[in-house]
C-alpha positions in Angstrom: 0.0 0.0 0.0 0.8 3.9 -0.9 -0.1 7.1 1.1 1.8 10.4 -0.5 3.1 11.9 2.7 5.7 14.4 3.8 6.8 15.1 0.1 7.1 11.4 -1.1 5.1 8.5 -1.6 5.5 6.1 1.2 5.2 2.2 0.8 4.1 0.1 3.5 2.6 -3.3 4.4 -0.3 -4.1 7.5 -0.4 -7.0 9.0 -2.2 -8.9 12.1 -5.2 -8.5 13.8 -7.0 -4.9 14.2 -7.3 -3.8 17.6 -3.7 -5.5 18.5 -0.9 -3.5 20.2 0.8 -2.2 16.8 4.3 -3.2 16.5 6.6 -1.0 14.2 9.1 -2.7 11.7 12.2 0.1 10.3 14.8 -2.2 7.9 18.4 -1.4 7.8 20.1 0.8 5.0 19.7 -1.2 1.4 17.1 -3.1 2.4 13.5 -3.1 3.0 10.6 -4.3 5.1 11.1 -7.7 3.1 14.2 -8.3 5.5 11.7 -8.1 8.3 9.5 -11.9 6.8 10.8 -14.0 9.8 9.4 -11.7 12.5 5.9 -10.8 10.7 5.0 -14.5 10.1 6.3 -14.8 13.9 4.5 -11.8 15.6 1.5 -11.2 13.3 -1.2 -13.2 15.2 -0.4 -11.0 18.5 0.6 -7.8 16.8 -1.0 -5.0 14.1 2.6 -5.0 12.4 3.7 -1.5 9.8 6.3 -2.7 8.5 7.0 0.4 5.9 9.9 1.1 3.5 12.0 4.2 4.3 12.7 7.0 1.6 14.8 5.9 -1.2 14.2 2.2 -0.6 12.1 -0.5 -1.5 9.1 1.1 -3.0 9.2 4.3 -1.4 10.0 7.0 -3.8 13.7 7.9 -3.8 14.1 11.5 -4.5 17.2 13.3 -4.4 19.3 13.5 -1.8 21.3 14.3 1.2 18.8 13.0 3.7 18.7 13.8 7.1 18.1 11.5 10.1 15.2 13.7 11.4 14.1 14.2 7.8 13.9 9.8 8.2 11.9 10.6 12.0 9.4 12.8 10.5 8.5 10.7 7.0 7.9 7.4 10.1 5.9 10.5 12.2 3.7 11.7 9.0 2.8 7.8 7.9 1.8 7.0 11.6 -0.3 10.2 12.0 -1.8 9.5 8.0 -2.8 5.8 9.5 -4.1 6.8 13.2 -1.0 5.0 14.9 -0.8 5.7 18.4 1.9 4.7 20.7 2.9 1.7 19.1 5.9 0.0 19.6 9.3 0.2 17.6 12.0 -2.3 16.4 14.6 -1.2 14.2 17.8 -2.6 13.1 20.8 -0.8 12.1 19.5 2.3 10.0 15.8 1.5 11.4 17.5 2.1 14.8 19.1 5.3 14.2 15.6 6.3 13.0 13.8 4.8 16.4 16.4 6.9 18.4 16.1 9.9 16.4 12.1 9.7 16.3 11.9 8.8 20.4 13.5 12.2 20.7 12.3 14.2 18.5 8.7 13.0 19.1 8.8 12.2 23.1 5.4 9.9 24.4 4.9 8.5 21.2 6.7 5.3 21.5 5.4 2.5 24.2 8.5 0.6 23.9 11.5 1.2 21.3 14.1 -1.9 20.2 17.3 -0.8 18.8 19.0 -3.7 16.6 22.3 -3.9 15.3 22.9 -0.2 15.5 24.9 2.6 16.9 24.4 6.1 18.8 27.2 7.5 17.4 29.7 6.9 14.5 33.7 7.9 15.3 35.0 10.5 13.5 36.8 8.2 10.8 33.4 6.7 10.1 32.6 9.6 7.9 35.7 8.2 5.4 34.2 5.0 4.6 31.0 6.3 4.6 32.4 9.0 1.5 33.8 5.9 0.0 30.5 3.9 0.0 28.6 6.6 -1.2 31.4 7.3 -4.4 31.0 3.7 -5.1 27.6 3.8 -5.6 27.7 7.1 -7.8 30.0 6.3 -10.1 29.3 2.2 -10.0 25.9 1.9 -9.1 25.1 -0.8 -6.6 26.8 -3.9 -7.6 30.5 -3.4 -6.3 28.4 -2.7 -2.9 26.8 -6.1 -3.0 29.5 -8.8 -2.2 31.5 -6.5 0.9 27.7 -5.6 2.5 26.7 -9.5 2.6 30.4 -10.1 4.0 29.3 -7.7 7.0 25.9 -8.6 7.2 26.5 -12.3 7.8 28.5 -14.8 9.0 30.8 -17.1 6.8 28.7 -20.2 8.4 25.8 -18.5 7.5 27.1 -17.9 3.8 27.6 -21.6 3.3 24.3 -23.0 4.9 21.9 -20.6 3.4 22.3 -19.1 0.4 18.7 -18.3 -0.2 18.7 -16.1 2.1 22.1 -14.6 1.2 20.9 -14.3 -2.7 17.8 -13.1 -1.6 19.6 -10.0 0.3 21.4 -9.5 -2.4 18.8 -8.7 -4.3 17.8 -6.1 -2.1 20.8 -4.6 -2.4 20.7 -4.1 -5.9 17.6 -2.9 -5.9 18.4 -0.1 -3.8 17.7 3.1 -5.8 21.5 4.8 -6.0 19.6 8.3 -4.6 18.0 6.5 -2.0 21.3 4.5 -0.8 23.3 7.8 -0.9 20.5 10.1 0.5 20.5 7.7 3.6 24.5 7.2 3.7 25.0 10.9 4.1 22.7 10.9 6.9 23.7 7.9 9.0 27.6 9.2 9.6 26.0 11.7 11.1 24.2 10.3 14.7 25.5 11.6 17.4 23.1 10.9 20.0 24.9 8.8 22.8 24.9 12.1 25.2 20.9 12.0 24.8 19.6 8.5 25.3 19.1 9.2 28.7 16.0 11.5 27.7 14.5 8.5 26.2 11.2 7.9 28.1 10.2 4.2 26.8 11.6 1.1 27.9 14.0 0.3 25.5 15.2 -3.2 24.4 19.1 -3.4 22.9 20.1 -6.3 20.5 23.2 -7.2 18.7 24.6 -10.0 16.8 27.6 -11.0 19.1 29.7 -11.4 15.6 28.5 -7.8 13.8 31.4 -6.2 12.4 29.3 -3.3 11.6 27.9 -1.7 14.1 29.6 -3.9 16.7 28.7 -5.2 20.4 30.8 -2.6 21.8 28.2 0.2 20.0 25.1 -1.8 21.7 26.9 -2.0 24.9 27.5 1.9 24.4 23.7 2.5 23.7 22.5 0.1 27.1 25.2 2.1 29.3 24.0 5.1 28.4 20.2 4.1 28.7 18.7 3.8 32.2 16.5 0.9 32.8 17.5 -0.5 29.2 17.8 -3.8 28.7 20.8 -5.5 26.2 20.5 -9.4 24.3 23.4 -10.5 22.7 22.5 -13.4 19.8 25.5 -16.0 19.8 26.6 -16.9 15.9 25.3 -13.7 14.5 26.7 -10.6 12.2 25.0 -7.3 11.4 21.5 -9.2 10.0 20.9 -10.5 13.2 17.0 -10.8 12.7 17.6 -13.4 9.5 20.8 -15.0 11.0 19.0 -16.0 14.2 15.7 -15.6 13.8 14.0 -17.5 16.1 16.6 -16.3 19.2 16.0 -12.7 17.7 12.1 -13.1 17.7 12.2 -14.8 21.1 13.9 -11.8 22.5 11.6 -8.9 20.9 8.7 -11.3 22.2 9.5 -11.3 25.7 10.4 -7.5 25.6 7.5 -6.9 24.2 5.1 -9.6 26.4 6.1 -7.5 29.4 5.0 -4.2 27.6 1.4 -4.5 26.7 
């Protein structure tokens, strides 16, 4: 489904019963809210799930960039005000946390719970090289030369060699990734800086990382629960950047519980 809002036209997917808590689904950068299958078919009979593409991906439009993180915050706060969304809550991974972070501030008592996945507060300062060098990649290569050293951080080598479906099938994502859309969002991400402020935060928040994520690594979750009162911090053994697909029942399990005790 399509609702033009906040400039763009926004695609998202409903799922589960009405009048269930709603459960919000954000997918990490070159992706979309097909990376979020395992946890829909998992959640869907206790949840209303929105599980929505963010601008430049997927089938949300793509329009030129940079993007902003609070630019990202305010398309999630238009399509939950355009659908009557009230205090649902949030699980994002990677990109999709930086979002969730970014939105809990900017919008406070909107959230009833928040889970940040696979994601950081804060980039250091030599982040903002590789980030250049992704995004000149993708400008003057397109996606393709971004495909094989993404999947290489996303997942596991055991992974790589026992499911290749699911590899292939993130690859295809990748590629599909509109080049405006993957360099809107890549000049924004470098950019969080929000560690100092996750204290203001006023929803119980749920941390999870893959213990094996090269990209936004354990130590950046571990930053996140320190500097979150009352937060709560899973680690998924045998597990890179896609934690979601590379465990997903362990991931699920966790978000579950997290969210049982949050009605």
């Amino acid at each position: 489904m399509k609702l033009p809002l906040n400039g763009l036209t926004t695609n998202y997917e409903l799922h589960g019963p009405k009048g269930a808590p709603w459960l919000v689904l954000s997918h990490s950068l070159a992706c979309s809210s097909a990376m979020w299958t395992p946890q829909i078919e998992a959640l869907q009979g206790d949840y209303r799930i929105l599980a929505y593409d963010t601008r430049g991906h997927g089938g949300t439009e793509a329009p030129p960039g940079p993007y902003t993180l609070e630019q990202l915050a305010d398309d999630l706060h238009a399509l939950l005000g355009a659908l009557g969304v009230e205090r649902p809550h949030f699980c994002g991974l990677s990109m999709g946390g930086m979002i969730g972070q970014t939105y809990a501030l900017k919008y406070p008592g909107r959230l009833r719970s928040l889970t940040l996945a696979d994601t950081t507060s804060r980039y250091p300062a030599e982040a903002v090289a590789v980030w250049a060098g992704r995004i000149d990649v993708a400008l003057t290569q397109g996606m393709g030369p971004l495909a094989a050293p993404t999947l290489q951080r996303w997942f596991t080598p055991a992974f790589h060699a026992r499911h290749p479906a699911v590899v292939q099938a993130v690859r295809e994502l990748i590629l599909a990734t509109p080049v405006a859309g993957y360099v809107g969002c890549s000049q924004a991400i470098p950019t969080i800086d929000l560690t100092a402020r996750l204290s203001e935060i006023d929803c119980p928040v749920l941390v999870i990382c893959g213990a094996d994520d090269p990209g936004t690594p354990l130590s950046m979750s571990e930053e996140i629960h320190a500097h979150t009162p009352g937060s709560r911090l899973v680690v998924l053994p045998k597990a890179a950047h896609l934690a979601n697909l590379e465990q997903p029942e362990a991931f699920t399990a966790a978000l579950r519980e997290f969210l049982r005790l949050r009605p």
